[in-house]
C-alpha positions as CSV (number, residue, x, y, z in Angstrom):
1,X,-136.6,86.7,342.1
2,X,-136.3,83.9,340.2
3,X,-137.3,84.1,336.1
4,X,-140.1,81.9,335.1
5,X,-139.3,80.3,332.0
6,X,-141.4,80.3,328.5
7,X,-142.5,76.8,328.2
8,X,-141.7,75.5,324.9
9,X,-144.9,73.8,322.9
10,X,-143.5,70.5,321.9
11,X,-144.3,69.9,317.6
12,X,-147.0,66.8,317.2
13,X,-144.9,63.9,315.6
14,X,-146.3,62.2,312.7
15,X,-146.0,58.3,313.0
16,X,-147.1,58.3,309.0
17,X,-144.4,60.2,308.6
18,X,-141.5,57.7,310.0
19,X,-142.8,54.9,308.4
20,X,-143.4,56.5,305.3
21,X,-139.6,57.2,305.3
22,X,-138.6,54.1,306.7
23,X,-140.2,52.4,303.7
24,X,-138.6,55.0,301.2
25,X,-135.3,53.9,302.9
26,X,-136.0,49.7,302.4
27,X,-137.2,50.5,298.6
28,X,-134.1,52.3,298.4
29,X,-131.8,49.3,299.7
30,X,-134.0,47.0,297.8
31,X,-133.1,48.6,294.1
32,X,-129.1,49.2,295.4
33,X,-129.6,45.2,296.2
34,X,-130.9,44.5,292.8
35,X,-129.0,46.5,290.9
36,X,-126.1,44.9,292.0
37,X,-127.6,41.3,291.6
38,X,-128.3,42.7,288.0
39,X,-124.7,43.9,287.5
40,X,-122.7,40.2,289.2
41,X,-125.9,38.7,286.1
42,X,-124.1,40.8,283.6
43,X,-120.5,40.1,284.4
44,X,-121.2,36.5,285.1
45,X,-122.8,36.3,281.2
46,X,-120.1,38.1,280.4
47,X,-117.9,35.7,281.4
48,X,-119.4,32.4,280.3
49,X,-120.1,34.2,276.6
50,X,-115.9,34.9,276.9
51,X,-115.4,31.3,278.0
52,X,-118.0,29.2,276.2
53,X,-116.9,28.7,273.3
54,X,-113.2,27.1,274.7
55,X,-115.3,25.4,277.2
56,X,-117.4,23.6,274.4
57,X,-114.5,23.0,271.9
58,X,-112.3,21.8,275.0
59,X,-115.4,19.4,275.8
60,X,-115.8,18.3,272.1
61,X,-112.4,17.5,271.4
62,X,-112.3,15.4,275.0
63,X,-115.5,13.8,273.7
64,X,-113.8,13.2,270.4
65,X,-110.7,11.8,272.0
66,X,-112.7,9.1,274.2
67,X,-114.5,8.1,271.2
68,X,-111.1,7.3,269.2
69,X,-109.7,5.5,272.3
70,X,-113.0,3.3,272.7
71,X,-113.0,2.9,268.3
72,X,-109.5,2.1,268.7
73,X,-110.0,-0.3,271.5
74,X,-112.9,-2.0,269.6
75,X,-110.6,-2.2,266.4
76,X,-108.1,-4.3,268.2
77,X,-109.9,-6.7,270.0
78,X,-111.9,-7.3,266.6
79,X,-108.7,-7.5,264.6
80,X,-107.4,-9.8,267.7
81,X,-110.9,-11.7,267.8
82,X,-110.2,-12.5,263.8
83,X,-106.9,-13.1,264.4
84,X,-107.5,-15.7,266.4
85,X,-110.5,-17.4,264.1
86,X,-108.1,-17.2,261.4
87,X,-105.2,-18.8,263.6
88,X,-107.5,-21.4,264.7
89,X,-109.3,-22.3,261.4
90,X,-105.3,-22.6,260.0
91,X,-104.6,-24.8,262.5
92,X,-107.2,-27.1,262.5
93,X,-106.6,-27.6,258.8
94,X,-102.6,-28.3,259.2
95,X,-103.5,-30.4,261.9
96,X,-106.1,-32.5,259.5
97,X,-103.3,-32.6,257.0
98,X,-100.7,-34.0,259.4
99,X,-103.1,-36.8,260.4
100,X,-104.0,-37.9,256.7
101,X,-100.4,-38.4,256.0
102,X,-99.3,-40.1,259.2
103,X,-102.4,-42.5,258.4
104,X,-101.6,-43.2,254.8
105,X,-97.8,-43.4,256.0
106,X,-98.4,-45.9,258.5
107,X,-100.9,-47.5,256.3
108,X,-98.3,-48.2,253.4
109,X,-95.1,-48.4,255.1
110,X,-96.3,-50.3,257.9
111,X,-99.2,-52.8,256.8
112,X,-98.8,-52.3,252.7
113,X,-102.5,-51.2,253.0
114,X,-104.3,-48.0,251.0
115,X,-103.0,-45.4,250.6
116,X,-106.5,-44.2,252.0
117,X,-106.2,-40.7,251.4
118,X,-104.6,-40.3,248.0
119,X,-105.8,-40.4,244.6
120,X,-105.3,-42.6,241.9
121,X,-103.5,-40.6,238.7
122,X,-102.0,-43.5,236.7
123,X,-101.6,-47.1,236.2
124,X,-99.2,-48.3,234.0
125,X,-99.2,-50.9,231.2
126,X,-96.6,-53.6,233.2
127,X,-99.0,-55.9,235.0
128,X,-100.9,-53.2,237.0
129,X,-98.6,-50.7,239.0
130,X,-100.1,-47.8,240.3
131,X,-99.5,-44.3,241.4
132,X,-101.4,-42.0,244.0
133,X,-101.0,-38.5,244.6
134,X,-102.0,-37.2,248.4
135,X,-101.3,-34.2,250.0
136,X,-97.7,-33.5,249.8
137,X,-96.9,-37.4,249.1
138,X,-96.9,-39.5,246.1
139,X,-97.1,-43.7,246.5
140,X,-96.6,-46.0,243.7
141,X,-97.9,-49.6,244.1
142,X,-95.5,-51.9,241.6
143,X,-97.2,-54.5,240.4
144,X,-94.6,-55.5,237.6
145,X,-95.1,-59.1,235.8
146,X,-91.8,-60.7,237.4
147,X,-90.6,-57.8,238.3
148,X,-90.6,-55.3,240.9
149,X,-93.8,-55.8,243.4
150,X,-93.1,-53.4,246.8
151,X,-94.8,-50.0,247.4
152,X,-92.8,-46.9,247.7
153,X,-94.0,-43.6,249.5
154,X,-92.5,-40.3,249.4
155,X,-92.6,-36.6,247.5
156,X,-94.3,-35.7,244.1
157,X,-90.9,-35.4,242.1
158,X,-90.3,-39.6,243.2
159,X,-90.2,-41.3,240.2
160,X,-91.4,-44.7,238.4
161,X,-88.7,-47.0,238.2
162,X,-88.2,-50.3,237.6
163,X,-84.5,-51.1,237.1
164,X,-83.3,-52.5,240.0
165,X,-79.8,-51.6,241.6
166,X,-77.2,-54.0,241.0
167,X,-74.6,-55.0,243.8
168,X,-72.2,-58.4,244.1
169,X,-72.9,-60.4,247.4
170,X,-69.2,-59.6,248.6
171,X,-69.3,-56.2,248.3
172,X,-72.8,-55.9,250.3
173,X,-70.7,-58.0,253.0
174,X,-68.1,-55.8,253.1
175,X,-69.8,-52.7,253.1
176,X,-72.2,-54.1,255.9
177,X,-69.9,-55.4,258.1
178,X,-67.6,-52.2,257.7
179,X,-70.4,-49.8,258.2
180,X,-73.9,-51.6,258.9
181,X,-76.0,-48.5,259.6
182,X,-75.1,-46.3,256.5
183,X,-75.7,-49.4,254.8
184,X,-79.2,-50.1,256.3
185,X,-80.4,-46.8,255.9
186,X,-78.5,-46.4,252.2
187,X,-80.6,-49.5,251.1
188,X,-83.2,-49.7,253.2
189,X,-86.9,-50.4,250.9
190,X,-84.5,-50.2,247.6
191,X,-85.3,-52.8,244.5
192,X,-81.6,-54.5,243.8
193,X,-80.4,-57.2,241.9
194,X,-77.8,-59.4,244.2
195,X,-75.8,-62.3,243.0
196,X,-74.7,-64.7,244.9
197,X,-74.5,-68.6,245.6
198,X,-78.0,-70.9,247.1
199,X,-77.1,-72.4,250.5
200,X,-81.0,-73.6,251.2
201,X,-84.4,-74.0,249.2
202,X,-87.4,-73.8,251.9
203,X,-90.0,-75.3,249.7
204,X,-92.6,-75.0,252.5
205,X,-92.1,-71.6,252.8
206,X,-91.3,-70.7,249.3
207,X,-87.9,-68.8,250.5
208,X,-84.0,-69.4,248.7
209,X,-81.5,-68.4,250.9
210,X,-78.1,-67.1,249.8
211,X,-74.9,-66.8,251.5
212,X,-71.5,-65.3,250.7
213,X,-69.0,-66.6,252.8
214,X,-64.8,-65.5,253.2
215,X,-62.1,-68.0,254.8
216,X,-62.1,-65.9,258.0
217,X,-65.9,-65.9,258.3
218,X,-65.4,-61.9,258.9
219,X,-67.7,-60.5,255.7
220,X,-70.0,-64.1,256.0
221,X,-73.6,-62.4,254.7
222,X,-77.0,-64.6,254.2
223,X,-79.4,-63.5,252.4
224,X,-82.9,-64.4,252.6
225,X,-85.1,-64.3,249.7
226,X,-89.3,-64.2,250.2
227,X,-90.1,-65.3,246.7
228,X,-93.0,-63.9,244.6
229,X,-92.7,-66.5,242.4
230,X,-94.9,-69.8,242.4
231,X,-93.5,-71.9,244.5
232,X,-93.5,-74.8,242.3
233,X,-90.4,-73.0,240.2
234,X,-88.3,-73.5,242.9
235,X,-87.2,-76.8,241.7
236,X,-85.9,-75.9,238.6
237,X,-83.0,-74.6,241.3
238,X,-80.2,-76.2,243.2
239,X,-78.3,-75.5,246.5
240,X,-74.7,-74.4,245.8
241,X,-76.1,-72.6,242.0
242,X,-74.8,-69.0,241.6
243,X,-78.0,-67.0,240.6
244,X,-79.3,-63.9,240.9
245,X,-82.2,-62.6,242.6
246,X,-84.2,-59.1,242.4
247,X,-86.2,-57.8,245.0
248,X,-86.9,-55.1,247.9
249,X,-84.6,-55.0,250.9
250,X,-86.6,-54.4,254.0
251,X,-84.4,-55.9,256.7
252,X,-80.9,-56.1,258.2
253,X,-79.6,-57.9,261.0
254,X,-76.3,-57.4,262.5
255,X,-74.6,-60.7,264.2
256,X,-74.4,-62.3,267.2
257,X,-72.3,-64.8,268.6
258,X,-71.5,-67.2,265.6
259,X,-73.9,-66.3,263.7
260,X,-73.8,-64.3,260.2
261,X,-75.0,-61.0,259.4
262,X,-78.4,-61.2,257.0
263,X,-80.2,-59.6,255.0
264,X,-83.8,-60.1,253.8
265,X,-85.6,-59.3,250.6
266,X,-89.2,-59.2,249.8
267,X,-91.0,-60.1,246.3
268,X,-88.3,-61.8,244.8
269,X,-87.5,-63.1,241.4
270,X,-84.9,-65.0,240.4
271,X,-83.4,-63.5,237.1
């Protein structure tokens, strides 16, 4: 016979219970959560409070090193901006000089006009020469009673002189014919004193012309002679007289064909 088995009375189950539990679990994974959020807080302070203060100074000194490059960038292109002003400014000024004394140079050696740009500093007692001091160049104006009557230009240490340089007609053909460049340029604008014999009076012109001649016709020199003089002196004079004339040589003329070399003088006097 089979054995009848003592049923077993099943507990009630609490659903309070469960969820009551279930929560206590969830609380309990909420404050592991936290607490671990609160910890990875701490270290990461931590670790900026460790590293901070390089951090800043590193930043600082990178801050301070982009403002030196951008001081020192705006110190050179200031310095190269004034640079430049100055540069310019000197420039303009040398630039003003050059053309004041190519004006007055022209203007004296050229035209015998001004100097323009030069100041008067002295006139002397000889029948009303003058002397002018410019920038860098001195001009005297000779204005000597029978006497020396050109203009001269050059330096400050060029002096006032009136003695002419003396020279024989012969020896100016010589040295001429020999070596007629040196002897342009060595006499060019000088005041000389030349002897020598009249081959023509040009009354109209108020000229004498002199010549030295040789019996080869090799050293034959003319020389003309613009006088200063008044014209009606020029009859106190015959052709063929030796005299001597002073004056400024300002031109030279080399040969051709059968002709004679020449020279020409300016503000003459016959001494």
């Amino acid at each position: 016979m089979a054995k009848k088995l003592k049923p077993i009375k099943a507990e009630k189950f609490d659903d309070t219970q469960e969820f009551e539990f279930e929560e206590e679990i969830v609380e309990q994974e909420d404050e592991e959560v936290e607490d671990d959020y609160y910890e990875d807080e701490t270290e990461n302070e931590e670790v900026i409070e460790e590293e901070s203060p390089n951090t800043f100074k590193a930043v600082e000194e990178n801050d301070d090193e982009e403002d030196y490059e951008d001081a020192k960038k705006t110190f050179r292109r200031a310095k190269s901006e004034n640079f430049m002003k100055i540069f310019n400014i000197v420039f303009i000024i040398i630039m003003a000089v050059m053309l004041i004394i190519c004006v007055d140079v022209i203007c004296v050696t050229k035209y015998n006009v001004g100097p323009i740009f030069a100041i008067k500093t002295k006139e002397y007692n000889d029948g009303g020469t003058k002397e002018y001091y410019g920038l860098g160049y001195k001009v005297i104006k000779y204005k000597e009673i029978e006497g020396r009557q050109d203009t001269q230009l050059g330096f400050w240490s060029m002096k006032y002189t009136t003695e002419p340089i003396a020279i024989e007609d012969v020896d100016l053909a010589i040295e001429f014919q020999n070596k007629p460049e040196e002897t342009a340029n060595k006499y060019y604008k000088q005041y000389v004193l030349i002897s020598s014999t009249i081959k023509e009076i040009d009354k109209e012109d108020n000229e004498i012309v002199l010549e030295y001649t040789d019996p080869d016709n090799k050293y034959t020199l003319e020389i003309d002679c613009e006088m200063a003089s008044d014209i009606s002196l020029l009859e106190n004079y015959k052709v063929k007289e030796k005299v001597s004339l002073k004056g400024t040589i300002y031109k030279f003329s080399v040969r051709e064909d059968d002709d004679s070399n020449s020279v020409t003088l300016s503000n003459c006097f016959v001494e």
